[in-house]
Every structure is written in C-alpha cells, then in structure tokens.
VEXSE-184944 format. One record per residue (C-alpha): residue number from 0; residue in three letters; x, y, z. Coordinates in steps of 0.1 Angstrom, whole numbers, plus 5000, padded with zeros to 4 digits. Layout:
BEGIN
{nr NUM; rest ALA; X X; Y Y; Z Z}
...
This chain:
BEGIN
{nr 0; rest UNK; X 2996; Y 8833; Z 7025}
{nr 1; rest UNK; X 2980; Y 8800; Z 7040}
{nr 2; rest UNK; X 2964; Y 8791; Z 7002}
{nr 3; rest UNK; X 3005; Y 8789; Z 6984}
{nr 4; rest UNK; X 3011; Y 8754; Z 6979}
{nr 5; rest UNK; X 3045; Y 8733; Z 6990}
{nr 6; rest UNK; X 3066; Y 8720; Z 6959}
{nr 7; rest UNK; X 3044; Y 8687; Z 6966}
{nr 8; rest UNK; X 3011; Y 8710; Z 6957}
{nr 9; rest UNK; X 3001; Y 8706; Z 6991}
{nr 10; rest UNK; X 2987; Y 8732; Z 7013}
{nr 11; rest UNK; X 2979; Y 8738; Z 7046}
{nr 12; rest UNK; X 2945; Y 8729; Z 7046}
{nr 13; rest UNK; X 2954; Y 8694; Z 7029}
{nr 14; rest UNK; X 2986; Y 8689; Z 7062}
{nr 15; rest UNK; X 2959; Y 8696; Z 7085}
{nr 16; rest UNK; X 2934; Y 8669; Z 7067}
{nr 17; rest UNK; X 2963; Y 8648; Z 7066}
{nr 18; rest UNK; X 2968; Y 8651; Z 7108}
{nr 19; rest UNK; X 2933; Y 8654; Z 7119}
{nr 20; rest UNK; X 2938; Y 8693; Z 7129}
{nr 21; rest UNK; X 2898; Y 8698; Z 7122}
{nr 22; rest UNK; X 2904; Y 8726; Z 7150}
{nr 23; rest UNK; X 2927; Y 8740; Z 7128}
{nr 24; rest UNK; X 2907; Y 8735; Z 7099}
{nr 25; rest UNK; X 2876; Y 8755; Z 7109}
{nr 26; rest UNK; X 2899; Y 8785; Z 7117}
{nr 27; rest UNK; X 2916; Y 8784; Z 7088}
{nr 28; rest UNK; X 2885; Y 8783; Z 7074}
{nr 29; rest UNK; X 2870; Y 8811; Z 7088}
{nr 30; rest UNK; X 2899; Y 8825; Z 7081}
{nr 31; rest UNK; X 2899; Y 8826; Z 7045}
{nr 32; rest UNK; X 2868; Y 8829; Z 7043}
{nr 33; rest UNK; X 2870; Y 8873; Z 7054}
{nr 34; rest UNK; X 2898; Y 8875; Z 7025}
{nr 35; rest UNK; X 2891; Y 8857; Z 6998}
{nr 36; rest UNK; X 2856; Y 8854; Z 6974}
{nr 37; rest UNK; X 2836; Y 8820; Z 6975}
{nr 38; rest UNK; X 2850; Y 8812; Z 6938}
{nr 39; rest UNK; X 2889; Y 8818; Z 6955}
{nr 40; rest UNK; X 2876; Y 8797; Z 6985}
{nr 41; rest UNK; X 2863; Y 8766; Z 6963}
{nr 42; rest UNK; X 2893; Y 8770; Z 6939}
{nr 43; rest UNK; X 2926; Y 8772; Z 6961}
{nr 44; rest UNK; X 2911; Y 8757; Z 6997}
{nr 45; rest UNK; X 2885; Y 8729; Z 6993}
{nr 46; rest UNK; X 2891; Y 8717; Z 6959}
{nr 47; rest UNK; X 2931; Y 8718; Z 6955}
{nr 48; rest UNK; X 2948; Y 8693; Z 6948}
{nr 49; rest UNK; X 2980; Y 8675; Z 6952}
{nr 50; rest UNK; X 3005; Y 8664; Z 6931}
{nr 51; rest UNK; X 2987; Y 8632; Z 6931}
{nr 52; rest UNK; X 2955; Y 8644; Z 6926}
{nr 53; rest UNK; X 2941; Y 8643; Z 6962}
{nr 54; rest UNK; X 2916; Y 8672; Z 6978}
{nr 55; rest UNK; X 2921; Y 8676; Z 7013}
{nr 56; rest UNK; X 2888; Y 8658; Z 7021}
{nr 57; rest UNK; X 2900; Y 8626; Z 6999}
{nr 58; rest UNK; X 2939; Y 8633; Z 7023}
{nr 59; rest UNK; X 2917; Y 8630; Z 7055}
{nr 60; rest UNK; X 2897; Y 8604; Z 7045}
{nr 61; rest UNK; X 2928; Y 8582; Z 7033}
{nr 62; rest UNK; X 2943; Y 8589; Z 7067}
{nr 63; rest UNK; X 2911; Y 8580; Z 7087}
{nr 64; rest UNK; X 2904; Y 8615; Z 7105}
C-alpha cells in the first residue's frame, strides 16, 4: 500500500514532494482518499513524517517545488 513507509520513514507522498511530482500527488491523493477515512488520510499521508521529522509539505518546500 502507497501509505507503508521506507526504512527512512519516508513514503510516497513525501518522494513525490521531494521531486516536484504534484501530478502525482493529486492522484495519489485522490487515490487514498476512496480507501482510507479522513483521520487515516491526515494521519499516514499529509502529516507523516520522516525520520527527521519532515511532512511532505516541509520535503517540498526544502526542495523548492
């Protein structure tokens, strides 16, 4: 499932912050969104974090996209 996280806590919404894949994004997005409740969706997509304490929004911004 697209919400596991690498051994680096990572998933793949924070790789596609990380390379600007905002296509990507909003389909994975959408996505999730049919599977998974709003809690799920807040919890494990938009406001996971890394092993360093990054969202995916904070990995974007950091590498300007």
């Amino acid at each position: 499932m697209s919400l596991a996280k690498a051994i680096n806590e990572w998933t793949v919404w924070h790789k596609a912050a990380e390379k600007g894949k905002l296509e990507e994004m909003r389909k994975l997005w959408e996505w999730v969104k049919e599977i998974v409740t709003p809690g799920v969706l807040m919890d494990k997509l938009t406001l996971a974090k890394t092993d360093r304490e990054y969202t995916a929004w904070q990995v974007a911004a950091l590498m300007g996209n």
